[in-house]
C-alpha positions as CSV (number, residue, x, y, z in Angstrom):
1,X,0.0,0.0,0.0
2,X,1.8,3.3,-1.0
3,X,1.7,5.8,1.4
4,X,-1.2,8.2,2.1
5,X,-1.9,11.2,0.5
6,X,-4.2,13.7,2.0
7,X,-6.5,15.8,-0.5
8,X,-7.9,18.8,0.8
9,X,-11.2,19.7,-1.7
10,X,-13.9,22.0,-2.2
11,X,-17.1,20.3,-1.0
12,X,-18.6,20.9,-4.5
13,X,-15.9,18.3,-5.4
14,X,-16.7,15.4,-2.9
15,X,-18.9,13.3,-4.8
16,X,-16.7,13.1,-8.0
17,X,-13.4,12.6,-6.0
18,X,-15.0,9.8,-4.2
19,X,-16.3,8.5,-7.5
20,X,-12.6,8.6,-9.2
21,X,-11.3,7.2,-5.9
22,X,-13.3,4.1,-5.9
23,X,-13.0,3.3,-9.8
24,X,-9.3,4.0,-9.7
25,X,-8.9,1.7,-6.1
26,X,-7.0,5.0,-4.6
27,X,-7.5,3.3,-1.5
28,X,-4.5,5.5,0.0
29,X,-6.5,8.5,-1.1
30,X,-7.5,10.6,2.0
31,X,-10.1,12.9,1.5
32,X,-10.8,16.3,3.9
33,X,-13.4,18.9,2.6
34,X,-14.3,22.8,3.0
35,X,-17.7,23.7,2.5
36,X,-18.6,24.6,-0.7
37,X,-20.8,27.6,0.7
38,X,-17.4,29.5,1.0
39,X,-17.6,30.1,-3.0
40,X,-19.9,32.8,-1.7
41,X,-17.0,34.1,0.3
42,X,-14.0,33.3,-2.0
43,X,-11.5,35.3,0.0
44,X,-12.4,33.5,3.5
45,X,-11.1,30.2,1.3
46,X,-7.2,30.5,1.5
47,X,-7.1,31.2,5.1
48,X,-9.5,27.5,6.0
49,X,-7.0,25.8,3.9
50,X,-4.5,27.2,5.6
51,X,-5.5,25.8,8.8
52,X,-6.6,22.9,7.0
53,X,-3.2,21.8,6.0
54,X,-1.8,22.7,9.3
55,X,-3.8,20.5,10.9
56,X,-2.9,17.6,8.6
57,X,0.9,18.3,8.1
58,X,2.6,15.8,10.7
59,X,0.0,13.3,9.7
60,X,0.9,13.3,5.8
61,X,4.1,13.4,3.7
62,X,2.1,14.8,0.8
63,X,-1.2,16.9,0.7
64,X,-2.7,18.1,-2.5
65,X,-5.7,20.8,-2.5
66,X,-8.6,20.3,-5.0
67,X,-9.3,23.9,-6.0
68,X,-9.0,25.8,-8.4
69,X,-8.1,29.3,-8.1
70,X,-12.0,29.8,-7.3
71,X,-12.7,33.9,-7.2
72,X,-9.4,34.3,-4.6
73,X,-7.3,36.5,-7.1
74,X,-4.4,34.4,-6.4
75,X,-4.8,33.8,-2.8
76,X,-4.9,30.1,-2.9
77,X,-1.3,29.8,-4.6
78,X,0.0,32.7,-2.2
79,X,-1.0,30.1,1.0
80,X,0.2,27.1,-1.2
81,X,3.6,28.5,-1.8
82,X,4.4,29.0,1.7
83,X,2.8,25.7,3.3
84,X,4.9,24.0,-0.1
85,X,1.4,21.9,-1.4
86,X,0.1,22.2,-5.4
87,X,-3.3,22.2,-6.3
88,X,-5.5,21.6,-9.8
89,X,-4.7,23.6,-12.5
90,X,-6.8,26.5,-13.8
91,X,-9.3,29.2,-12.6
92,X,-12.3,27.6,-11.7
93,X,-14.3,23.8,-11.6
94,X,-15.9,24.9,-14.9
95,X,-12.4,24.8,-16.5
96,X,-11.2,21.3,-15.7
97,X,-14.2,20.1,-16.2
98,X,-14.3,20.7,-19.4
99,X,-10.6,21.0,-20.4
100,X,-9.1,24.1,-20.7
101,X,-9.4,24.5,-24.8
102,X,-13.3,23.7,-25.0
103,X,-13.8,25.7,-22.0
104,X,-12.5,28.8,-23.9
105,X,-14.2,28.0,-27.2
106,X,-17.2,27.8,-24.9
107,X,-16.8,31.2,-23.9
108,X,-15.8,32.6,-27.1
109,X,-18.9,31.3,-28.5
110,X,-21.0,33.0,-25.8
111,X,-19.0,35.3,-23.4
112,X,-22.4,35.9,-21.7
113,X,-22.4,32.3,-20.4
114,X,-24.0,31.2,-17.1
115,X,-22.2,27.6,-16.0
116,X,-23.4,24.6,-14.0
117,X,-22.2,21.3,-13.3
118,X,-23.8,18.1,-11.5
119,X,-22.6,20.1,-7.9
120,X,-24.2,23.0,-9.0
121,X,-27.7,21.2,-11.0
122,X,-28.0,19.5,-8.2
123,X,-28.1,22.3,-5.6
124,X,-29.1,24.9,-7.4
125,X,-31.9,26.6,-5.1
126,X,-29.4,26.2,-2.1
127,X,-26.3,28.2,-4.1
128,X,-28.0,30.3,-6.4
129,X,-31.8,30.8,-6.1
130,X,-31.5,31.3,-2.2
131,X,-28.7,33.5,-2.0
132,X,-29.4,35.8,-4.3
133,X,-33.0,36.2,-3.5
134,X,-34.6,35.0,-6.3
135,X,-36.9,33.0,-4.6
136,X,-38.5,36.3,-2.5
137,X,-37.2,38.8,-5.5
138,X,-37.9,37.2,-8.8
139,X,-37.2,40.8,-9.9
140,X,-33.7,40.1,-9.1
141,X,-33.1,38.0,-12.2
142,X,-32.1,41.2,-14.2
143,X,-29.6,42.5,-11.9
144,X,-28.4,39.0,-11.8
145,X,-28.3,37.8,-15.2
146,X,-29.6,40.5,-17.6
147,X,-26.1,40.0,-19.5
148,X,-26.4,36.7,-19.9
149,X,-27.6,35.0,-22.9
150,X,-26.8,30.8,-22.5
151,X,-26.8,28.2,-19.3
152,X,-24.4,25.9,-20.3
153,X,-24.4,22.3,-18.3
154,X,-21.0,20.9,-17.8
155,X,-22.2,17.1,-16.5
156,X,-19.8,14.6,-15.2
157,X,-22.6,12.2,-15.3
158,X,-25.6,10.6,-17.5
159,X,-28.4,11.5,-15.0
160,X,-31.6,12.5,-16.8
161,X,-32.9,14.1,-13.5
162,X,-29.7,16.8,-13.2
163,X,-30.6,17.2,-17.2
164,X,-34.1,18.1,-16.2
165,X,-33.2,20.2,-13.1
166,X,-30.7,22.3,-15.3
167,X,-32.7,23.0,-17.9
168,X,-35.6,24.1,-15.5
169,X,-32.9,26.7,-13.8
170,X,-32.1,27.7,-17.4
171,X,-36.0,28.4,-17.5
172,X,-36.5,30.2,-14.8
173,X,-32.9,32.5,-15.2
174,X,-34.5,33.1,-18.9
175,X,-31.3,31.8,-20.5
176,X,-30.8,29.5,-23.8
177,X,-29.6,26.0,-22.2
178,X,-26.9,23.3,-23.6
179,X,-26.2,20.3,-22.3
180,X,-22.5,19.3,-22.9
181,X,-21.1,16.0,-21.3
182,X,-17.4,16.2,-19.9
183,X,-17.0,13.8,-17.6
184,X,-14.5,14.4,-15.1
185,X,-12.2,16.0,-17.8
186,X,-8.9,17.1,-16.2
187,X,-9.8,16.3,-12.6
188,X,-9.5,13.1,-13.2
189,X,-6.4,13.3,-15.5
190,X,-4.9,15.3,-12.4
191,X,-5.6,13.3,-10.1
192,X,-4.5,10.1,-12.0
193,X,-1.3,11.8,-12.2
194,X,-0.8,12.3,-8.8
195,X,-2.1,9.0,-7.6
196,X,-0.2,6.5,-10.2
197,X,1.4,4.6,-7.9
198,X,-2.3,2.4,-7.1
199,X,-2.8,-0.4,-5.2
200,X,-3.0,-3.7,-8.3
201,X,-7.0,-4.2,-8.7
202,X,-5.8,-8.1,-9.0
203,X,-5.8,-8.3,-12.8
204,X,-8.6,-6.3,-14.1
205,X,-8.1,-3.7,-17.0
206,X,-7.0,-0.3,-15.4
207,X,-10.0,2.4,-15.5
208,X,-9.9,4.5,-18.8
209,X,-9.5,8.3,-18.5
210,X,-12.9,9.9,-19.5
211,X,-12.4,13.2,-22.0
């Protein structure tokens, strides 16, 4: 059994890194998580990792984060540089999600793009809806989203229900919607990286990377 590696992730990551941890039999993958709610309050985020790998330090040789850069202007690589840990690359889940080059023909098509993923689908009264008042203020929406033109749903999985619930936020935020399977694009790819040395899955055909 290698040893242990401790991933520190955004809770908006949980599910999928539990998901790649069980198909890839990352069995020395430990997995801590900060609440997702702090996307609402991106510069609290650097500090609670921080303390999260503080904590943690004496207990693992190696800690990775699972964030992006997430709305922090840089302040999650200013903490990561001095407690010496590396995190995914790019600027948000959106991005790895769907690899960096069809994110940004994504955006080029539509700068005025509103993005979800299963997380996000799946939650989207308790992250967007309730927080920004749209469920007391419907007159919100234009304050909100009046530049916006698409929704676009990044999914990591085949589930007809977070198809349905997606297209019913793109309803009610009066965008165009589009449905575009990813996967677990380069969050898996990263996290395959990191985690080659696997326990053996006693003969059967290693997992395939998913685009």
């Amino acid at each position: 059994m290698p040893e242990p590696i401790l991933v520190i992730a955004c809770g908006a990551l949980a599910r999928e890194i539990d998901a790649l941890k069980h198909r890839w039999g990352w069995r020395h993958l430990h997995l801590k998580c900060i609440d997702a709610k702090l996307h609402n309050r991106p510069a609290e985020i650097p500090e609670r990792l921080r303390r999260m790998i503080r904590r943690h330090r004496a207990a693992y040789e190696e800690i990775f984060v699972a964030y992006a850069d997430c709305g922090t202007a840089g302040g999650i690589d200013r903490v990561l540089a001095e407690e010496g840990a590396e995190r995914l690359e790019g600027a948000h889940c959106y991005e790895f999600f769907a690899g960096r080059q069809r994110f940004a023909e994504l955006a080029m098509a539509e700068p005025g793009t509103f993005y979800l993923t299963d997380f996000l689908a799946r939650h989207f009264d308790r992250f967007v809806t309730r927080p920004l008042g749209l469920d007391r203020h419907p007159e919100l929406r234009d304050a909100y989203f009046g530049n916006y033109r698409k929704l676009v749903y990044l999914s990591q999985t085949e589930d007809a229900q977070l198809i349905e619930s997606a297209a019913r936020a793109a309803a009610r935020l009066e965008l165009d919607f589009e449905h575009v399977r990813c996967g677990y694009g380069e969050l898996e790819t990263s996290l395959a990286a990191r985690f080659r040395h696997r326990p053996s899955n006693h003969g059967q055909e290693s997992p395939r990377l998913l685009a």
